[in-house]
DRENMITI-6687 format. One record per residue (C-alpha): residue number from 1; residue in one letter; x negated, y negated, z negated. Coordinates in steps of 0.5 Angstrom, whole numbers, plus 500, padded with zeros to 3 digits. Layout:
N
+-----+----+-----+-----+-----+
:   i : aa :  xx :  yy :  zz :
+-----+----+-----+-----+-----+
: NUM :  a :   X :   Y :   Z :
...
+-----+----+-----+-----+-----+
//
This chain:
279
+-----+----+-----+-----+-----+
:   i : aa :  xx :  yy :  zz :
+-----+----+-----+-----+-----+
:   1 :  x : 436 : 399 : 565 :
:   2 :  x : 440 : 403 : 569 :
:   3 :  x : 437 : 408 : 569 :
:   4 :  x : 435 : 409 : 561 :
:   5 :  x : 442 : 408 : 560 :
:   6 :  x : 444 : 415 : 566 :
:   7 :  x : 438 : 419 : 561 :
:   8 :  x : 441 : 417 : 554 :
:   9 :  x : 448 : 419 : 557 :
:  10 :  x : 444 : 425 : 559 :
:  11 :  x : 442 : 427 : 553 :
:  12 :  x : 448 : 425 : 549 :
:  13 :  x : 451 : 430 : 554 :
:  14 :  x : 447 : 436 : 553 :
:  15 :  x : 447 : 435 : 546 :
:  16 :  x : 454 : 435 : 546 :
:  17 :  x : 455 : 441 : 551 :
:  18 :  x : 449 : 444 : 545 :
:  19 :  x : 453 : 444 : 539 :
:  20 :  x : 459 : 446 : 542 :
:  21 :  x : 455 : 452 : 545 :
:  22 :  x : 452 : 453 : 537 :
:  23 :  x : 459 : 453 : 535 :
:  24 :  x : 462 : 457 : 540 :
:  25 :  x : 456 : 463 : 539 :
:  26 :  x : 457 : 462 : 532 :
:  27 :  x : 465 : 464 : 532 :
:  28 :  x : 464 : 469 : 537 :
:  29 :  x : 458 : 473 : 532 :
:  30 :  x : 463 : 472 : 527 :
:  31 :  x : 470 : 475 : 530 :
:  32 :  x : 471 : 481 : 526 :
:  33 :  x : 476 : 485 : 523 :
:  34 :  x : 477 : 489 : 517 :
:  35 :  x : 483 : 495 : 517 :
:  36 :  x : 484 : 497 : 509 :
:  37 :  x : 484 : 504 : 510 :
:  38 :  x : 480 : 508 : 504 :
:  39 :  x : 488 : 511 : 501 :
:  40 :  x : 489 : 516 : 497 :
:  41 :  x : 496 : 516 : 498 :
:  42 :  x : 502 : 521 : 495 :
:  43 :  x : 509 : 520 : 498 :
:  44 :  x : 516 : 523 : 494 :
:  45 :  x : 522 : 523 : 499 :
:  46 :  x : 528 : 526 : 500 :
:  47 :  x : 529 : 529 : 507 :
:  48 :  x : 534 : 523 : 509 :
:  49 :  x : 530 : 518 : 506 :
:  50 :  x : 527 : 513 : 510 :
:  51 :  x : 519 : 510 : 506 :
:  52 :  x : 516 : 504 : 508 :
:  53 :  x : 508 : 506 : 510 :
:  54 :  x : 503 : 500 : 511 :
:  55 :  x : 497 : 499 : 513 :
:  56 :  x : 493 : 492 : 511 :
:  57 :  x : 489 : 489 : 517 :
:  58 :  x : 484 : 483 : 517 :
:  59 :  x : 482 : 478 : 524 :
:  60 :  x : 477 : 474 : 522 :
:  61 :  x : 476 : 468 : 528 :
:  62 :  x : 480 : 472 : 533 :
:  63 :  x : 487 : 469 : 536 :
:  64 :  x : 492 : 476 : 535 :
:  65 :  x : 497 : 477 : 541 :
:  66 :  x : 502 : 482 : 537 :
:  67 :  x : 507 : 483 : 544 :
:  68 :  x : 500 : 486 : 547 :
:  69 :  x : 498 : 492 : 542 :
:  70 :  x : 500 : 498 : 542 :
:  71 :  x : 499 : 502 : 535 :
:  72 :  x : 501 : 509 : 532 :
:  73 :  x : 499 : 514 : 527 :
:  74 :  x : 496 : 521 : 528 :
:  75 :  x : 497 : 527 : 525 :
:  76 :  x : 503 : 526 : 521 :
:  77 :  x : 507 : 533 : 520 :
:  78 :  x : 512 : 535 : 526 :
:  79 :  x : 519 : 534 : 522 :
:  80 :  x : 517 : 526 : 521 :
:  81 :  x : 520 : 521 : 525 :
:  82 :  x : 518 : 514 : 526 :
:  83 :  x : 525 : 510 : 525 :
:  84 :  x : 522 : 503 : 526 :
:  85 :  x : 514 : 499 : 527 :
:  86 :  x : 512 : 493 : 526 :
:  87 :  x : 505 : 488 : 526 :
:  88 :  x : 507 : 483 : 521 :
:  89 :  x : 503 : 476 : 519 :
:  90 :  x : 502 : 476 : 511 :
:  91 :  x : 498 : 469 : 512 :
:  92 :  x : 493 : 464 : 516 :
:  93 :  x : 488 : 460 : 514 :
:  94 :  x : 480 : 458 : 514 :
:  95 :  x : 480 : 462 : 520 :
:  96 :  x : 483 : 469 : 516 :
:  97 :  x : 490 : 473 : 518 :
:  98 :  x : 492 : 478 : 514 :
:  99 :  x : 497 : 483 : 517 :
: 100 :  x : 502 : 488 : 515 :
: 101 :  x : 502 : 495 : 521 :
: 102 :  x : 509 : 497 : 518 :
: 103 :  x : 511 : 504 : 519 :
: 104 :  x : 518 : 506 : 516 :
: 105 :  x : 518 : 513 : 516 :
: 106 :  x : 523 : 519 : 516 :
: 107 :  x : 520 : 526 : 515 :
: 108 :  x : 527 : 531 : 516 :
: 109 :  x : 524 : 538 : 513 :
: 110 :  x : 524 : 539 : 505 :
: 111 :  x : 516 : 542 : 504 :
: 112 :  x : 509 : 540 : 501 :
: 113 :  x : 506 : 537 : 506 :
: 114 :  x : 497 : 536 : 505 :
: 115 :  x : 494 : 532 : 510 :
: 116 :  x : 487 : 529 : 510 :
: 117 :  x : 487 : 527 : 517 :
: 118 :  x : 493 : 522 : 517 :
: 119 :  x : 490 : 516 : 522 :
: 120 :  x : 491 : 510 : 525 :
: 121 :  x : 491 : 509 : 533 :
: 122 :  x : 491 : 502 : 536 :
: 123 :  x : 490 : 500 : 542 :
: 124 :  x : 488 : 492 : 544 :
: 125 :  x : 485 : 489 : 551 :
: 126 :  x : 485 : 496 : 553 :
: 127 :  x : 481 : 498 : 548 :
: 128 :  x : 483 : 504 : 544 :
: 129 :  x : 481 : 504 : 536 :
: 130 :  x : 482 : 510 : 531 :
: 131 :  x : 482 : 509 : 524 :
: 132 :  x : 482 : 514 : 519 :
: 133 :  x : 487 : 513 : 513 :
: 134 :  x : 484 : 519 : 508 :
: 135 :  x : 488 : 523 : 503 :
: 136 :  x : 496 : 524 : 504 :
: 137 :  x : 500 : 529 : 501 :
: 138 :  x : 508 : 528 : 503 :
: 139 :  x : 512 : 532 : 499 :
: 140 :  x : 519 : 532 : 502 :
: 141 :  x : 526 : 534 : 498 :
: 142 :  x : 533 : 536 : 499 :
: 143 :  x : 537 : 530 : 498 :
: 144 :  x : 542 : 530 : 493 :
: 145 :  x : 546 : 525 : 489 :
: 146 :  x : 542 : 524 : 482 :
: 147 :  x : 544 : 522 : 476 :
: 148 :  x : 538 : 517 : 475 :
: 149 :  x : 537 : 511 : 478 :
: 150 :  x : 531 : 506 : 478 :
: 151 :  x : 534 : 500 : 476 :
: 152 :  x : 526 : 495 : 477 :
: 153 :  x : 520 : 497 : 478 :
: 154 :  x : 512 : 494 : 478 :
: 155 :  x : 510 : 494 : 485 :
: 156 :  x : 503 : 494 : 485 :
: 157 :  x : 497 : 493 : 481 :
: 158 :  x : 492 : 488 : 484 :
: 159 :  x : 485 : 487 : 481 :
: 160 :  x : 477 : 487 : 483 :
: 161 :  x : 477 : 494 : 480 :
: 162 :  x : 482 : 496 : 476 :
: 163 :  x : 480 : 502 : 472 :
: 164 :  x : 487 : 504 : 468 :
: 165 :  x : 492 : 502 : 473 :
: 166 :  x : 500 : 503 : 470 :
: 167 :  x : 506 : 505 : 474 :
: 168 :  x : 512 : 501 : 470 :
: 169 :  x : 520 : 502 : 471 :
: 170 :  x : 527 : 501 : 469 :
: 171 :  x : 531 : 508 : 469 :
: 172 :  x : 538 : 508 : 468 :
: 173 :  x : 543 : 514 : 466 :
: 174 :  x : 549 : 513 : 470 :
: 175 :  x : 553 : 519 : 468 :
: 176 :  x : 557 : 520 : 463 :
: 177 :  x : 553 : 525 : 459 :
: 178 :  x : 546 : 526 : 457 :
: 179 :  x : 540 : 526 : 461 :
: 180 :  x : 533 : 529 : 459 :
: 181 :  x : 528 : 525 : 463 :
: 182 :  x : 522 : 530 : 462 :
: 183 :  x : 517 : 528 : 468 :
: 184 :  x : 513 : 523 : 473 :
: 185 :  x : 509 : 528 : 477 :
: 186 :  x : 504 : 526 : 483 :
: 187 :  x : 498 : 529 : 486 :
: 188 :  x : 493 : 525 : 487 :
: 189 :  x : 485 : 527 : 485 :
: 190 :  x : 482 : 521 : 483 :
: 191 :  x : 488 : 517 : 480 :
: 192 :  x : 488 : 522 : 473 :
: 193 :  x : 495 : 520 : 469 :
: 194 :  x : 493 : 520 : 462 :
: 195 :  x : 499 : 518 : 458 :
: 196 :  x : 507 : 517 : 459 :
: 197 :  x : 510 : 513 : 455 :
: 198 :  x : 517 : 509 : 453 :
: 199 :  x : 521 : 502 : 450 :
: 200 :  x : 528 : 502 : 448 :
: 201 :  x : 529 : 496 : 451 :
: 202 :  x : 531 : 496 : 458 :
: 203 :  x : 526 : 490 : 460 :
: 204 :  x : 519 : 491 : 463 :
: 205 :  x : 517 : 485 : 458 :
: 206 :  x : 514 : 484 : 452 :
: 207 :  x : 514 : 492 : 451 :
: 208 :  x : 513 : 495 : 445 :
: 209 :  x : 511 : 503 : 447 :
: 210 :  x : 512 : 509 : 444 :
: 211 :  x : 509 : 515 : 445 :
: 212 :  x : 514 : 520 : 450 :
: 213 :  x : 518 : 525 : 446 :
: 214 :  x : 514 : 533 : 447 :
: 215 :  x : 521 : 535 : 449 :
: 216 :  x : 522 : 530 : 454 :
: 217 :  x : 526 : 523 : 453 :
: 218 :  x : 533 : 523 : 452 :
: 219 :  x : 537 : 518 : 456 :
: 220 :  x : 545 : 517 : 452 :
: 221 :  x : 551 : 516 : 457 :
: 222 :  x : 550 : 510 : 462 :
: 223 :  x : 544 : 507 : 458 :
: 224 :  x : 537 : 505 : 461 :
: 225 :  x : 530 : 505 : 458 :
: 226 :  x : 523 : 503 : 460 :
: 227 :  x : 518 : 507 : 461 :
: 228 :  x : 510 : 507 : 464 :
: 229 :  x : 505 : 512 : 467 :
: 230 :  x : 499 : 510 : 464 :
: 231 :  x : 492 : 513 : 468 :
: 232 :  x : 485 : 512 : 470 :
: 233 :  x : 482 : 512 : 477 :
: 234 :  x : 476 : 515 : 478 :
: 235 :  x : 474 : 510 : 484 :
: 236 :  x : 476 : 504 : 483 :
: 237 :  x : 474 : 502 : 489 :
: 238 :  x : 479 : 506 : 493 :
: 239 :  x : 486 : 505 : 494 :
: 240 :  x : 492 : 509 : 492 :
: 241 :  x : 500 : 509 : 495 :
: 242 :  x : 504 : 513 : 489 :
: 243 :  x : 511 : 515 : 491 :
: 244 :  x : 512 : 519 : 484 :
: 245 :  x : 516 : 526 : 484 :
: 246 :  x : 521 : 524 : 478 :
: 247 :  x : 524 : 531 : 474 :
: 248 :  x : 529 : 531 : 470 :
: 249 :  x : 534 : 535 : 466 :
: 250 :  x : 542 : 536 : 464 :
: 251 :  x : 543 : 542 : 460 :
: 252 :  x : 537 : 545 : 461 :
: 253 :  x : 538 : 545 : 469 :
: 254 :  x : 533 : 541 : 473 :
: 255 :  x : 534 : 536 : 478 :
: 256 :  x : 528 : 532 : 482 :
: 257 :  x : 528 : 525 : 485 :
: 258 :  x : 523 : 521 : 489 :
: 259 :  x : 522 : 515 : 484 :
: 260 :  x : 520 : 508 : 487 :
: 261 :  x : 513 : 505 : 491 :
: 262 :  x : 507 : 503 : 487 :
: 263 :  x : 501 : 501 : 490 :
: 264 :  x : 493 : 500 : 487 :
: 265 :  x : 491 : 494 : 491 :
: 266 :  x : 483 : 491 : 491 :
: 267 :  x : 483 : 484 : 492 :
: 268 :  x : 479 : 481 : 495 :
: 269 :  x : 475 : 473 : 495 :
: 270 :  x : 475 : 471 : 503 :
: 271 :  x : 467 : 472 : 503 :
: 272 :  x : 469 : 480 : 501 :
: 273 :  x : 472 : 481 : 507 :
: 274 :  x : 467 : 477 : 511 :
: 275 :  x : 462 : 482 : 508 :
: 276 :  x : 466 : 488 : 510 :
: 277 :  x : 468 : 487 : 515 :
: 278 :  x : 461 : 485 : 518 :
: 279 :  x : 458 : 492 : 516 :
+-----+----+-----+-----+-----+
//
C-alpha cells in the first residue's frame, strides 16, 4: 500500500511539474512587444518652444524594468535638443502594459526640417532595437508674441479606421483691434485637409458650422470663435501627429504660429495587438 500511495504522489507531481511546464512554455511563446511606429507626423514650433513627441509601446507577458532601459531617437536635426525623456505606464491588465516613450524636444534653428528616417533606438538586456518612426516634417519658426491664443482644442481622434479625421479648436483674439484668421496649414501626403470651417460660439459643443469666409475669418476685438479643419486620410491605417502651422493677418501683415497637438490614433482590441505583435 505504501508503495501505491509513493507512485500516486509520483504521478501527481510530474502532472503537476507538466502543467506548470505547459503554462510557463505558453507565456514564453507569447511574450511580445508591439511599438506604434507607422507615423506620419507634421511638427509646427517656435525656436523656443519645448513639444512633447510620443512613442506608444506594448509588452505582452513580459515584466519591464524601466530603470535598466536605455532608449533614444536618431536621426533628428542638429539644432534639437532632448530637454527631457521618459517611459511612462498608461496601464496593466490581462497580461498587456501600454507604455508612453516620451520625448520633449526643442529644435533651436527656425528652418523646414524633412525627415523620413527619424527612429527609435532602445536597448534592453543588452539587446539593442531600432525602430523606424516614418515620415516627419518639423517646421521651426522664430518665436514671437502673438495675437491669438488657442483657448481648447480636440486632442486626438481614435477609432478602427478613421476616414475623415477633424482637428477642432477655440481661437481667441487677444488684442484690441481686429485679426483675420486666413489659414491652418500642415504638410502631411496622406492626411488631405478638405475643408475649413467655423462657429460663432466659443465652444466645441453642439457646433453649427459654417463655411470659412474667401478672405479669411475676421476675429472682433477680445472675441473667441471656433474653428475645425476637416480632412481625409488616404490610409486610415496609419498614424498621424499634427502640429499645424496657424496664419493669420492684422492689417494686411502676416503673422504665423504654431497651433496645439492633435493626433490620429487606430484602437485597438487586445486580440489586435496580440495579432501584430506576433507577426
Amino acid at each position: 500500500m505504501k508503495k501505491k500511495n509513493t507512485v500516486t504522489i509520483a504521478l501527481v507531481m510530474i502532472l503537476i511539474a507538466s502543467i506548470i511546464f505547459l503554462i510557463y512554455r505558453q507565456r514564453k511563446s507569447t511574450e511580445a512587444e508591439l511599438f506604434l511606429n507607422d507615423w506620419e507626423g507634421y511638427i509646427c514650433a517656435s525656436n523656443n518652444e519645448v513639444f512633447l513627441l510620443q512613442i506608444p509601446w506594448f509588452v505582452i507577458n513580459k515584466d519591464i524594468k524601466l530603470s535598466e532601459i536605455k532608449f533614444d531617437l536618431l536621426n533628428l536635426p542638429d539644432t534639437a535638443e532632448i530637454i527631457k525623456k521618459d517611459i511612462e505606464l498608461r496601464y496593466s491588465r490581462e497580461n498587456i502594459s501600454q507604455y508612453l516613450i516620451n520625448f520633449y524636444i526643442k529644435i533651436k534653428t527656425p528652418h523646414l526640417y524633412k525627415n523620413d528616417n527619424l527612429n527609435l533606438i532602445i536597448e534592453k538586456s543588452n539587446v539593442k532595437d531600432i525602430i523606424p518612426l516614418g515620415r516627419w516634417v518639423f517646421e521651426i519658426i522664430p518665436y514671437e508674441q502673438n495675437e491669438l491664443r488657442i483657448r481648447e482644442h480636440i486632442t486626438m481622434s481614435s477609432g478602427k479606421n478613421i476616414d475623415y479625421p477633424y482637428y477642432m479648436f477655440v481661437v481667441e483674439n487677444k488684442s484690441n483691434q481686429p485679426v483675420t484668421l486666413n489659414d491652418i496649414a500642415y504638410d502631411s501626403p496622406n492626411l488631405t485637409k478638405i475643408n475649413i470651417k467655423y462657429d460663432d460660439n466659443a465652444t466645441l459643443e453642439n457646433n453649427e458650422w459654417k463655411d470659412f469666409p474667401i478672405g479669411g475669418l475676421t476675429l472682433a476685438p477680445f472675441s473667441s470663435k471656433a474653428v475645425a479643419v476637416f480632412m481625409e486620410s488616404k490610409n486610415p491605417q496609419k498614424l498621424y501627429a499634427l502640429k499645424p502651422k496657424i496664419i493669420y493677418s492684422i492689417n494686411d501683415k502676416i503673422f504665423e504660429m504654431p497651433g496645439d497637438m492633435y493626433l490620429v490614433i487606430i484602437s485597438m482590441s487586445k486580440e489586435d495587438i496580440i495579432r501584430k505583435a506576433m507577426r
